[in-house]
C-alpha positions, 0 to 999 in steps of 0.5 A: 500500500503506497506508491511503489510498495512491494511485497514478494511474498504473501502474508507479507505487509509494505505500507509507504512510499517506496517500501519492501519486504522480501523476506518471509512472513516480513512488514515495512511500514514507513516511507521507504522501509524495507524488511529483507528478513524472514519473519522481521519487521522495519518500522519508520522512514528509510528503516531497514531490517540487518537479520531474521527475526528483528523489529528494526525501528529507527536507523544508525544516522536517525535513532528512535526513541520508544516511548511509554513501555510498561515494565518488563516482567520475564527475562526475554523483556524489554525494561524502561527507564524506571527499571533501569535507574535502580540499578544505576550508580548515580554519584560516580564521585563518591571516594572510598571510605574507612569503616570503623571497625567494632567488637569482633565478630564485626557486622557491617550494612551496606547502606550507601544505596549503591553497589560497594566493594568491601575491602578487607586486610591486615589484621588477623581475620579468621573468617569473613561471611556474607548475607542478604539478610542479617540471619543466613550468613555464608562464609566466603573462604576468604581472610583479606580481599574484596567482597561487593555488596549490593544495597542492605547486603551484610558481611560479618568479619570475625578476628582476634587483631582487628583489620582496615576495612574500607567501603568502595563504592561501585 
């Protein structure tokens, strides 16, 4: 539909100016969008599909912004914005700080709101063990090195000579 549309197979959709799609079971919607793959999708002007299976939107030169997608929910979904901002650093010049060490065995929150690495050394550490929630605490096999916590993780040192620790932040 559109002048100078084609399609080369049936089932297949081409919708604009100067749109085709030769590939099987493909749409082209959009002046001059072409969906040369098996089962893909060109969507806007000059869109074209690279592979089997795709929904091209947009080009390299003219990117496309998708607007108002709900949250995804299985693995194999697309995620928004919103999903994604939880897991992103937002302070990348926050520098790395000394944890004041207590009593032995020492338990530490990771409360900073960010992904940290703990780092753990000298001293005389006997074991050093991590947890989600403060009540299953699984050892590390470690005595010194670094152990990243994500936000409200716990990592509970236990020693006889306390050791420096220091919180880096990811």
């Amino acid at each position: 539909m559109g002048t100078n549309s084609a399609v080369r197979y049936p089932y297949n959709i081409s919708i604009g100016y100067n749109s085709f799609t030769s590939g099987a079971i493909a749409i082209a919607i959009g002046n001059g969008a072409t969906s040369n793959y098996n089962q893909s999708i060109a969507l806007g002007y000059n869109v074209v599909t690279t592979a089997n299976n795709q929904l091209a939107i947009g080009t390299a030169a003219q990117p496309t912004r998708i607007s108002f997608v709900s949250p995804g929910t299985l693995v194999t979904d697309a995620v928004n914005l919103g999903q994604l901002a939880g897991y992103a650093k937002t302070d990348y010049n926050v520098a790395p700080s000394t944890i004041a060490v207590g009593a032995s065995p020492f338990t530490y929150q990771n409360t900073t709101g960010y992904d940290a690495d703990i780092l753990t050394d000298i001293g005389t550490v006997t074991s050093i063990a991590f947890s989600r929630d403060n009540v299953t605490y699984y050892t590390t096999g470690l005595i010194t090195g670094i152990v990243r916590l994500s936000p409200n993780d716990f990592i509970k040192v236990t020693y006889t000579v306390a050791p420096n620790m220091t919180l880096i932040p990811r």
